[in-house]
N, C-alpha and C positions, 0 to 999 in steps of 0.2 A: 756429169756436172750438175744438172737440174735436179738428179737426183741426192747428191750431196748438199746441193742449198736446201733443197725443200728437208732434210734430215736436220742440216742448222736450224734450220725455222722452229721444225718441231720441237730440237730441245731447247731452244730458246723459249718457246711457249712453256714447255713442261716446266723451263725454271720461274720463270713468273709465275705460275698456277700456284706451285710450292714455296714461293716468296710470298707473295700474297697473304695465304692461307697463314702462313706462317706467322707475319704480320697482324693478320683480320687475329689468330689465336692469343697471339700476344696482347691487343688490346681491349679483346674480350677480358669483362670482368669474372671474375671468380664466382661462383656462386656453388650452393650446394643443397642440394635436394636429399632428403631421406625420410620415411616414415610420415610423409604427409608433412613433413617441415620444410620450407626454403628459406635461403639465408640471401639477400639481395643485397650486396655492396656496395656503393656508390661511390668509386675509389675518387671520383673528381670533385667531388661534393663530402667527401668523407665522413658519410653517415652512411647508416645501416637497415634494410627494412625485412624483421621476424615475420614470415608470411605461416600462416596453416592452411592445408587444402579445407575445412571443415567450417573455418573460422575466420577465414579472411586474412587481411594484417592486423598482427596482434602488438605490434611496434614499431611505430616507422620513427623517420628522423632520429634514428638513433644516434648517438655521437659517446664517442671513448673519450675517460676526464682520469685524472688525480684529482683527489679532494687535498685542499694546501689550507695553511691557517686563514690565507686570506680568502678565501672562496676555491669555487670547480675552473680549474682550465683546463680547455680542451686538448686532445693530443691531435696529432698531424700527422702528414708524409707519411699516406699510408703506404703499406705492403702488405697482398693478400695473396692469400693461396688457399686451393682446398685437398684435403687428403683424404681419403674413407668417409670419415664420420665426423671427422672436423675443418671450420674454417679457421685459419691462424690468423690473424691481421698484426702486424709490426707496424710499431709507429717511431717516429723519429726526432719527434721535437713535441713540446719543449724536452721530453725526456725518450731514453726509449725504451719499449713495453715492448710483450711480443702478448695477446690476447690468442684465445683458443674458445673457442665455440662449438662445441659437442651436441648431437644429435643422438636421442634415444624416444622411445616408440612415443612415450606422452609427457616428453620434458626435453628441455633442453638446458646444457652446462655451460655458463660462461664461469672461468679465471682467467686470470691475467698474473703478470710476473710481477705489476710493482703491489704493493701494498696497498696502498692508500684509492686506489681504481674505484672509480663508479661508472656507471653506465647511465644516461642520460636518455629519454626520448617520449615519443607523445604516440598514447593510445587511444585507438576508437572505445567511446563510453556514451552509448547514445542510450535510448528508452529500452533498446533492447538486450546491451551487454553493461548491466547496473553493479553499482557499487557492493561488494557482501561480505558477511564472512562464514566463515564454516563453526561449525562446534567446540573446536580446539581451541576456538579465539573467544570465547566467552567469557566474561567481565562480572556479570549478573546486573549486567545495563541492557536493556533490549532495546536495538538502535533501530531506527524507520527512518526514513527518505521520506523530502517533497521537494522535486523537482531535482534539477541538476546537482548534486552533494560530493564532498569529498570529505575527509577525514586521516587525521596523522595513524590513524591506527585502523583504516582498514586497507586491505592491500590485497584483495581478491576481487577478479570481476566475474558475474555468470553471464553466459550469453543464452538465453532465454531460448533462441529458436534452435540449436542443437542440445541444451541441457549440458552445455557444459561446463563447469567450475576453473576460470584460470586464476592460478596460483604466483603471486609475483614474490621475492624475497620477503623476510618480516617489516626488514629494516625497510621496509620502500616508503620514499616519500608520496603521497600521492595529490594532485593537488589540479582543480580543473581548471584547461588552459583560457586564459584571456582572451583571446579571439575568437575560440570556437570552443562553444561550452557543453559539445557533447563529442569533446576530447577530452583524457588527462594528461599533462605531463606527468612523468614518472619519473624519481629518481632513485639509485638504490645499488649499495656497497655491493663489491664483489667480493670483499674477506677471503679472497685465497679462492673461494667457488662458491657460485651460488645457480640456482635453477629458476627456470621458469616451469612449472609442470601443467599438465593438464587432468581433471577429471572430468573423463567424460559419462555421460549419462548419469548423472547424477542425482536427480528427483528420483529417476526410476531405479538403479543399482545400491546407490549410498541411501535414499533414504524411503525407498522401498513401495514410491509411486508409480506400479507399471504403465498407468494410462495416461504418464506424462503428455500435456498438452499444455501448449502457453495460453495464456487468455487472449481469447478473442474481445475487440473493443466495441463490442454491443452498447455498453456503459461504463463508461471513462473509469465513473465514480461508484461507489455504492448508493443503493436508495436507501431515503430516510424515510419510515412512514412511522402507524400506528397500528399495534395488532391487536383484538379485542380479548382474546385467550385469558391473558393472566389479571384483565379483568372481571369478566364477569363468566369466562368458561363456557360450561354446555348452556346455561343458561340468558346467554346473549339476546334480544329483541331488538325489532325493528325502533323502539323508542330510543333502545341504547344507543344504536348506531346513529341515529339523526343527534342526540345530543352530542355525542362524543367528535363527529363531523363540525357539528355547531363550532365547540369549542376549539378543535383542532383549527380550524378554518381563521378563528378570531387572536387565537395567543401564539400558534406557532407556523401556521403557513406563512405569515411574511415573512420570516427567518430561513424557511428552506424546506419545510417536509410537504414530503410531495402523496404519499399514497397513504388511503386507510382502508385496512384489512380485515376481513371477517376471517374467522376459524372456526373451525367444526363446532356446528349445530343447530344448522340447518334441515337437518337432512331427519327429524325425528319424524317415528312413524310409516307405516305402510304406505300412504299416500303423499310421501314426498321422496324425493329423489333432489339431484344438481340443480336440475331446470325447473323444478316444480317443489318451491320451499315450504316449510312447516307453517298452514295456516295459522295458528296460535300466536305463533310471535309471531312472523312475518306476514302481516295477510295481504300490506300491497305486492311483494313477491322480489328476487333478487332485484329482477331488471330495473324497478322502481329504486329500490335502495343506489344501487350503481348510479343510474339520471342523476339521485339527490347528492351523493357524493361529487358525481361532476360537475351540480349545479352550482358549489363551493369553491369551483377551482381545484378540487382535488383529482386525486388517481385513486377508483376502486380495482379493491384487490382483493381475494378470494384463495380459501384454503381449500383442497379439493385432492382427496386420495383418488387418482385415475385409475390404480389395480380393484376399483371395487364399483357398482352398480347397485340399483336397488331391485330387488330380486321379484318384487309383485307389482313394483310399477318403474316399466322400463324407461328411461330420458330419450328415447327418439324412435318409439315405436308401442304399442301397445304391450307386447312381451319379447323380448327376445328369446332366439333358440336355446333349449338347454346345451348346446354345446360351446357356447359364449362363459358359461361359470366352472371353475374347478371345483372338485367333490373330494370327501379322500375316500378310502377304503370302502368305507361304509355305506358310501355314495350320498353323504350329507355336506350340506352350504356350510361354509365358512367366514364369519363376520370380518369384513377390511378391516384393519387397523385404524384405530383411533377415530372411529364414527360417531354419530351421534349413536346408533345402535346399533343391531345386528340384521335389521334390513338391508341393510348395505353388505355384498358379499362378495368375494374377490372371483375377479373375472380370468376367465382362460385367455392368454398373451398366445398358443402356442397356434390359435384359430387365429388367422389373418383378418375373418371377417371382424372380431371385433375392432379392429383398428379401423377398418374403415366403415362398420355401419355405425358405431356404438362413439367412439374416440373423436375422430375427425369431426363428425357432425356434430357434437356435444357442443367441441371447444369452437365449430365458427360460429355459431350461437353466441357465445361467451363474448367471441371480440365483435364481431360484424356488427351483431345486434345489442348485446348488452353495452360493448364497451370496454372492457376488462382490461386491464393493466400492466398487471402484477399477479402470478401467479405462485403459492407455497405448494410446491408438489411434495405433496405427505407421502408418509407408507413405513419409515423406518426400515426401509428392507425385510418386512416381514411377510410381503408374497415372495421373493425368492427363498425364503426359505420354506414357505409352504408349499411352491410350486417342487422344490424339490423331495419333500419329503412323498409327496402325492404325483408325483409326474406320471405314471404307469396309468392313473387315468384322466389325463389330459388329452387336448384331440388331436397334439403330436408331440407323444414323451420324446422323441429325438431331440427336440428344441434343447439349446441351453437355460437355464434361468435367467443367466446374467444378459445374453445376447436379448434374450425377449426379453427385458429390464430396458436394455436402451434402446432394441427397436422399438417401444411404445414412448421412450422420450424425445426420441427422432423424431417420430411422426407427433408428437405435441408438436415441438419443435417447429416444423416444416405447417404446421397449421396454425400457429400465433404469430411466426413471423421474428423478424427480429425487433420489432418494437418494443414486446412485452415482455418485461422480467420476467423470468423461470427463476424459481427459489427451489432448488433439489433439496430433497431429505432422504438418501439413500441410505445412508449411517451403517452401513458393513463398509464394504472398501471403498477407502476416502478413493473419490475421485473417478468413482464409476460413470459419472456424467460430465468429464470434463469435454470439454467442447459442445455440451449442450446447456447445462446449466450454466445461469450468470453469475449465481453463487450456489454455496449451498450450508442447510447447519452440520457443524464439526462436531456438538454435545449433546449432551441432554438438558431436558427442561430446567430450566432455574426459577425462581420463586422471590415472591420483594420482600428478604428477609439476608441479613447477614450472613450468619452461620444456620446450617441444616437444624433443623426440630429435634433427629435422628438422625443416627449416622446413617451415612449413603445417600439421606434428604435430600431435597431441592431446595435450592438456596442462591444467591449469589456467588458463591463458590463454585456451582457448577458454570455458572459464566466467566467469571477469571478462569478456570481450567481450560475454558473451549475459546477465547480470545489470545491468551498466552501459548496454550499449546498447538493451535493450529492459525497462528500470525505467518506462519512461511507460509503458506498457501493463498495468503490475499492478496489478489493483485498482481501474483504471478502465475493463477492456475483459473482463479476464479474469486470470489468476494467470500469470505469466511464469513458466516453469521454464528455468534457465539450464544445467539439467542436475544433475546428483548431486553431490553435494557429500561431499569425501572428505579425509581427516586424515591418514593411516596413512605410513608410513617409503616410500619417503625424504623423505616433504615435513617438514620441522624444525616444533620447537613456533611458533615465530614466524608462519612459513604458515599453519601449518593456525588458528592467531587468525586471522590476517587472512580466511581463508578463509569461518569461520563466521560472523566479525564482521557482513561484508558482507551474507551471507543474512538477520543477524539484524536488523539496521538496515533495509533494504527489504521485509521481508515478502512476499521471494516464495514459489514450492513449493520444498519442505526437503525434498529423496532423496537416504537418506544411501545410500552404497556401500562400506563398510568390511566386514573380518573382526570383526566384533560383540565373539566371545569371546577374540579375542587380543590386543584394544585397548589398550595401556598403560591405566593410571587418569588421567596427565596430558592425556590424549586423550580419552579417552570423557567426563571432565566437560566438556570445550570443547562436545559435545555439547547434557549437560544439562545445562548456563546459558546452552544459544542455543535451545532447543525448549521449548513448540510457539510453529511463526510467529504474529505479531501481523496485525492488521488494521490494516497500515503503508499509507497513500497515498501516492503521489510528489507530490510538490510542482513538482518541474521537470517538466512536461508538454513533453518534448522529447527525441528519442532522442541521449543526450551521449556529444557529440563522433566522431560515427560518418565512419567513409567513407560516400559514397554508397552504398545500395542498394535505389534504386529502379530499377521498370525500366516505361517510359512514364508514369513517373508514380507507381507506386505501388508500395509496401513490399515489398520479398523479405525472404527471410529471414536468417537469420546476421549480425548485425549485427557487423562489424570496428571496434574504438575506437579514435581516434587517441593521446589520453592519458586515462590514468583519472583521476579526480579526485584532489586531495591529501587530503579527508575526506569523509566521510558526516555531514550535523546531521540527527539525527531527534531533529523535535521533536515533545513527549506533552504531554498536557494530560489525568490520569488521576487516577487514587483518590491515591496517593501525593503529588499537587501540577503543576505546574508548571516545566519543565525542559527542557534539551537532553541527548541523547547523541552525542557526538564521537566517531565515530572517524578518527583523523589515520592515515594510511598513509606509510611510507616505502616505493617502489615500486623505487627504486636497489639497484643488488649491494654498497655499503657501508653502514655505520652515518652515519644523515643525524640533524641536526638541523633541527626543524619547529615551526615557529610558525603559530599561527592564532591572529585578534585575533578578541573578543566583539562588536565593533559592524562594521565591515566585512565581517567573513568570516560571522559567525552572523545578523547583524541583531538583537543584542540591546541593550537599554539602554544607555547609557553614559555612565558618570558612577557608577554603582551598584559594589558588592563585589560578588564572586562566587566561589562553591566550585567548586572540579575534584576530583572523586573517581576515582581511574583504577582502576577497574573490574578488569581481569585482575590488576594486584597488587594488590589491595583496600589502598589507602592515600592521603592525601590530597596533590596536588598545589601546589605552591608555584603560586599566580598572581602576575604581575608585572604591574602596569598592568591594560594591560585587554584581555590575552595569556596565553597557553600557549604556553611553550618548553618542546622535548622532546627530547631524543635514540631514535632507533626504531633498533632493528635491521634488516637488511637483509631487505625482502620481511616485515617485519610491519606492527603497529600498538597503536597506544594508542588508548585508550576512555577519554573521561572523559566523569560526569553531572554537569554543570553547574548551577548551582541558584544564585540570589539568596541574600544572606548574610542572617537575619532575626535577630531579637533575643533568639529565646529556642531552646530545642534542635530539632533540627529532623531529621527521616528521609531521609536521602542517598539511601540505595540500601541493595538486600538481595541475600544469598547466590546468590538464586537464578536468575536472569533478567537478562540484559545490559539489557533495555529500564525494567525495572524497574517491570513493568504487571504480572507474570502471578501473584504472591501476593499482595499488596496489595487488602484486600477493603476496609478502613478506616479510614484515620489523623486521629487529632484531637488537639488541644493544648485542654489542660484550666487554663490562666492561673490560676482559683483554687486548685487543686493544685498548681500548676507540675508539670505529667503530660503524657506524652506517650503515648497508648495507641494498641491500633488490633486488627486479626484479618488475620490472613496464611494463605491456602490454602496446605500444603507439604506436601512427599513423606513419606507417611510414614517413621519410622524414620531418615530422612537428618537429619541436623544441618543446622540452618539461622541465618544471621547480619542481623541489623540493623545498618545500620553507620547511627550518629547523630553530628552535629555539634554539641555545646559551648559556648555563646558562654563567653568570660574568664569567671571567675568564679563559675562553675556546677559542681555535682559530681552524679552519681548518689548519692539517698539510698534508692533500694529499688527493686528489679526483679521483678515478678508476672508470674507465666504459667501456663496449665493445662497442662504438659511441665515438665521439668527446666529452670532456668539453667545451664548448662557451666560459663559462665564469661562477666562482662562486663571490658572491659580500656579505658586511654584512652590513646589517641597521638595529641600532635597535634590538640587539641580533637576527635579524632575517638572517639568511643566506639563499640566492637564486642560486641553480646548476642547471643551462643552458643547457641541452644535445642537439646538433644537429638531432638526430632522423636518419640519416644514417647512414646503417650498409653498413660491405664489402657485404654481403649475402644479394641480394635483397630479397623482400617479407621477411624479418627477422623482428620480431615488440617484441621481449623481451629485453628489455634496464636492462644490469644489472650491478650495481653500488655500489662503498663504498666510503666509507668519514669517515675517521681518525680526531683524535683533539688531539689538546695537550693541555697543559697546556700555557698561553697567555705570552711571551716574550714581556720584554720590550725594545722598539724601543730608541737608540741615535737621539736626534733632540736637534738642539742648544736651543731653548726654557724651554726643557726639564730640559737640562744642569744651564741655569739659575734662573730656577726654583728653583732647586736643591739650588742652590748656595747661 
C-alpha cells in the first residue's frame, strides 16, 4: 500500500517536472546563436536586438513595418521560431508577413514575404563606432566629421576598438536619435533581401595597416605651432627665433597656436651636439631660447633625430664607447639623416646601453630642465635601412631593425611622458609608431610655391598629396601632419584660402612656416580664422584616390593623389546647431564654374530650403534648387555653412572660425521674446561679428552685450553685430550677447507715399 502511494507520488512529481519544463520551454523566447551572431526577440515588446560577440549590440529596438503611402506601420502578434540558421518571425496584423533572418560567419540576411518591409531600429554610434564610408562610396566630396553627424548617404559605421567596418543596406536611412545622440536611428528597405555584413580587420587587411591601433587621447586635438625650416633652414639664429617668437606671441597666440619649433641646425660643428648648441648662432644655448619661448606664453619645440649623436663630442659624457655607433663594412661613421652635418652619426639601437646612457638622460634634460614640449622625431626611416644593410657589425645583428625602431620610441616615450607631443617621421611603413606617436608626417617636404620648379619638386602639391591622401589616418590612428602649411608671396590670396581651408576642414597638425612679422594683414588673418585645429574625424576611411603605395602588402609612405576632390563637406553637429561647411575647389589654371547639389553631393535632405553663407566674403549666397553655383578662381575656393532655413532668426556663422565651433559657448532662441541670445569665447580686444539670418518680415529691435555694439547692419535678410571685443575687466574674453526682433514696421518715405497713391 505505502509502496504504491509513494509510486503515485513519484509520477505525479515526474509529471509536474515535465509539465513545467514544458511550459518554462514554451514561454522561452526564441532566440538564435551562430557565428558570433545572436538574435534576441522580445516577443512581448515586439522588437528585436542584433547582438555580436566582438561588437556588442549592433541593433536593438528593432521593430518590423510596411512602408504605406501614408508613412511606416509597424507589424504585430508576433510568432517566432528558430531553425538552423534562421529566425522566422510571423506577424499578424495589420497585415501578415512571415520575416526570416539568416546567419552567415560576417553577415546576416533579412527578407520578409511582403514587399514593401522595412526594418526599423537604433544603433550604438558613440566616439568609438563613427560614421564612414568605404571606397566604393565615393562621390569625389571628401566628407569629415565634428562631433555627432549623420548623413542620407552614409550608411556604414567603424568601430574603432576592433577595426571593424559595419555595413548597413545602401538604401538605409541614417539619422541621430533625439534623445541620445550617440545613438542613430536606422531605417532601411528590405527589397525582397538585404544584409547587414561585417568587415573585419579592416585598417590592417583592406587597407594594409598592420600596426593597426586606435589613437590614444594624449591630445584631443592636433597642435598648432610655428616651424622655422622653411624659413630660414640650416641657417636659423638665435635672433631669428627671438623675432619670430616676438611676432608669433603678438599676431597669432591669441587665436590659438601654441608651440614654436626649431629644426635642424643646431647641431653645426665638432663642438656641438643636442645639449651643447652651435656657438655662432646660438651663443645663449637651447635652454635660454626655450626660458624666452616660455617667457611669451608659448610651447618650445625642437627637432631632434634620436638615431644619431655627435661622434667627438658626446651629450652626456665626455665620449661614449665605440660600441654605441654603427659602422658598415669598412668600419666607417655614417652621418644621421638630415643634420646640420656629418658630425652627427647614427648610433647602435642594438646596444641597450644606448638607450639608457645616451637616450634617456639626453631627453630628461630636455623636459626636467629645459622645458620642452613638442617633439619632431626625424630620421625618415633612414637608420632602418642602414641598420639593415650593416647589421653583421652591429653589437647584436640578431635585433630586428624595426623592433629597435620602436624600442628607442618607447623608451622616448616612457621619458617625456605623456604631456609632450612626439611628432614621428618614420616615412617607410605608415604607422610604425602607432601608439607611440601623437602624430606623425605622411609626405615629403613642400615648399611656398604652387606648382614644383621641376618635376618631382617641392611645392605645395606635395602637401595637398599628404593631407588628401593620408586624411583616413587622422584622428583615427594618430594626427597626420601633411607638412607646414604656408601663405606668404608668391603663392596669391586665392591659394593660400585654399591652402588653410583644407587644414581647416580635416583637422590635421597646423605648422605654420611663414615670416610671422612681415605677413601682410590679408594673410595672417587667413591664419586667425583657421586656428586652432578642431577635433575633425574623416568620415571616408580610405586613402583618396592614391596611386599604389604599398609594398607586399602594406603602407609606405608619401602618398601620390590621382585627383583631388572637387570639395571638402565637414559636417558639425555643435553649440551653435546643426550644419555643413563646404568648401568647393577650383583646382584648374582658369576661372571655373562649380556646382555641388545638397542631396547627391552632401547627402542632405531634399525637398527642404537651405542657406549658403560663403564664409571668406562674409555674404549670403543665392541657392538655386537644391544647388550651389559658383564661379572660383583659379587654384582657390569657396566656403559655404550650409544651414536649413527655419522660421525665425537664426546664427549662421561668426567672424572667427571657418568651422564655426571655436567661440560659440551658447546659442538659444528665447520664442516668448523673440531673442536670440548666446556667449561666445573671443580674442580679446579683436572685433568680433555674428552674422544672423532674417526670416521676411522680422527686424532687429535691440541688441545687448557686455562689450560695445560697433555697429549692426542687414543685407540680404543677412544681419551682421559688430562687437568691439573690449571689456572693462581686462584679460575678460566671454562676450555675452542678445538680439530681439520684432515684427518689420513700415517706414513713411514720400515715394512710399506715391506709391500708395
Amino acid at each position: 500500500m505505502n509502496t504504491t502511494i509513494k509510486l503515485k507520488h513519484a509520477g505525479f512529481g515526474l509529471f509536474l517536472v515535465i509539465l513545467v519544463f514544458g511550459l518554462f520551454s514554451m514561454c522561452k523566447p526564441a532566440q538564435l546563436s551562430l557565428d558570433g551572431w545572436t538574435f534576441f526577440p522580445d516577443k512581448k515588446n515586439e522588437v528585436l536586438t542584433i547582438n555580436h560577440a566582438d561588437l556588442g549590440i549592433l541593433l536593438k529596438d528593432v521593430r518590423l513595418a510596411l512602408k504605406e503611402k501614408d508613412g511606416i506601420s509597424g507589424l504585430s502578434e508576433w510568432k517566432v521560431r528558430s531553425e538552423k540558421q534562421k529566425l522566422i518571425i510571423s506577424t499578424q496584423k495589420p497585415k501578415e508577413t512571415t520575416w526570416t533572418l539568416s546567419i552567415a560567419e560576417k553577415a546576416i540576411t533579412i527578407s520578409c514575404s511582403a514587399d514593401n518591409a522595412v526594418v526599423q531600429g537604433i544603433a550604438p554610434a558613440s566616439e568609438d563606432r563613427i560614421p564612414a564610408r568605404i571606397e566604393s562610396q565615393d562621390n569625389e566630396i571628401l566628407y569629415t566629421s565634428l562631433g555627432f553627424v549623420s548623413s542620407n548617404n552614409i550608411y556604414c559605421l567603424f568601430d574603432r576598438g576592433t577595426d571593424t567596418m559595419i555595413q548597413f543596406p545602401e538604401q538605409s536611412d541614417f539619422k541621430r536619435n533625439v534623445l541620445e545622440k550617440k545613438s542613430m536611428d536606422i531605417t532601411f528597405p528590405v527589397n525582397g533581401g538585404c544584409q547587414i555584413s561585417l568587415i573585419q580587420d579592416y585598417y590592417v587587411d583592406v587597407l594594409g595597416l598592420k600596426y593597426y591601433r586606435p589613437k590614444l587621447e594624449r591630445f584631443q586635438s592636433a597642435p598648432v605651432g610655428w616651424c622655422s625650416w622653411y624659413c630660414y633652414y640650416m641657417g636659423t639664429t638665435e635672433a631669428d627665433m627671438i623675432k619670430e617668437t616676438d611676432a608669433l606671441a603678438e599676431y597669432v597666440k591669441p587665436y590659438g597656436l601654441e608651440y614654436v619649433q626649431l629644426d635642424a641646425c643646431f647641431t653645426k660643428g665638432k663642438e656641438a651636439n643636442y645639449l651643447e648648441w652651435t656657438k655662432e648662432t646660438f651663443p645663449q644655448g637651447g635652454k635660454w631660447i626655450f626660458q624666452y619661448i616660455k617667457s611669451k606664453g608659448l610651447k618650445p619645440g625642437l627637432w631632434v633625430n634620436i638615431y644619431g649623436s655627435n661622434y667627438a663630442k658626446a651629450e652626456n659624457t665626455d665620449k661614449y664607447p665605440e660600441n654605441f655607433y654603427l659602422r658598415d663594412v669598412d668600419g666607417n661613421l655614417s652621418g644621421a639623416c638630415c643634420t646640420a652635418d656629418k658630425t652627427v652619426v647614427r648610433l647602435d639601437y642594438s646596444n641597450p646601453e644606448v638607450i639608457e646612457k645616451h637616450l634617456k638622460p639626453m631627453f630628461t634634460i630636455f623636459k626636467e630642465d629645459w622645458g620642452l614640449d613638442y617633439l619632431k622625431d626625424a630620421g625618415w626611416g633612414t637608420w632602418m635601412d642602414y641598420y639593415d644593410k650593416n647589421k653583421e657589425r652591429a653589437y647584436d645583428p640578431t635585433r630586428d631593425s624595426r623592433e629597435l625602431y620602436v624600442d628607442a620610441q618607447k623608451a622616448l616615450r616612457e621619458t617625456l611622458g605623456p604631456d609632450v607631443y612626439i611628432l614621428g617621421c618614420a616615412m617607410h611603413e605608415v604607422g610604425l609608431g602607432f601608439g607611440v606617436f601623437d602624430g606623425s608626417r605622411i609626405g615629403g617636404d613642400d615648399k611656398a610655391i604652387w606648382h614644383p620648379e621641376k618635376e618631382g619638386g617641392m611645392s605645395m602639391q606635395t602637401y595637398f598629396h599628404s593631407l588628401f591622401g593620408g586624411n583616413y589616418l587622422n584622428n583615427i590612428l594618430w594626427h597626420s601632419d601633411p607638412d607646414t602649411v604656408m601663405v606668404r608671396n608668391p603663392l596669391t590670396l586665392d591659394e593660400a584660402r585654399t591652402i588653410v581651408t583644407t587644414i581647416a576642414l580635416t583637422g590635421q597638425l597646423y605648422m605654420v612656416s611663414d615670416f610671422m612679422a612681415k605677413l601682410p594683414m590679408k594673410k595672417l588673418d587667413l591664419y586667425r580664422k583657421t586656428i586652432p585645429p578642431t577635433s575633425v574625424v574623416p568620415v571616408d576611411l580610405y586613402p583618396y584616390k592614391i596611386e599604389s603605395n604599398k609594398k607586399d602588402g602594406v603602407v609606405w609612405c608619401c602618398p601620390k593623389v590621382k585627383e583631388y576632390p572637387r570639395a571638402i563637406d565637414l559636417k558639425v553637429n555643435g553649440v551653435a546647431g546643426i550644419y555643413d561647411v563646404v568648401a568647393v575647389f577650383n583646382w584648374g589654371e582658369e576661372v571655373g564654374t562649380k556646382t555641388v547639389s545638397f542631396g547627391e553631393d552632401l547627402g542632405l535632405e531634399t525637398g527642404r530650403e537651405y542657406l549658403a553663407f560663403d564664409f571668406w566674403n562674409q555674404e549670403l549666397k543665392e541657392v538655386t534648387g537644391d544647388r550651389i553655383t559658383c564661379s572660383i578662381p583659379s587654384h582657390g575656393t569657396r566656403v559655404y555653412v550650409i544651414r536649413p532655413i527655419l522660421d525665425r532668426p537664426q546664427l549662421v556663422a561668426t567672424s572667427r572660425h571657418i568651422t564655426g565651433t571655436i567661440s560659440p559657448k551658447q546659442v538659444s532662441w528665447e520664442p516668448t521674446q523673440s531673442a536670440l541670445s548666446g556667449s561666445s569665447e573671443i580674442v580679446e580686444g579683436a572685433p568680433y561679428s555674428l552674422f544672423i539670418y532674417v526670416p521676411e518680415g522680422m527686424e532687429v529691435s535691440k541688441v545687448e552685450a557686455n562689450t560695445e555694439v560697433l555697429f549692426h547692419k542687414m543685407s540680404s535678410r543677412l544681419l551682421e553685430v559688430n562687437f568691439s571685443g573690449e571689456f572693462e575687466k581686462q584679460g575678460q574674453t566671454m562676450l555675452n550677447w542678445t538680439i530681439a526682433f520684432g515684427t518689420m514696421r513700415c517706414h513713411y518715405s514720400p515715394d512710399f507715399a506715391e506709391n500708395r497713391t
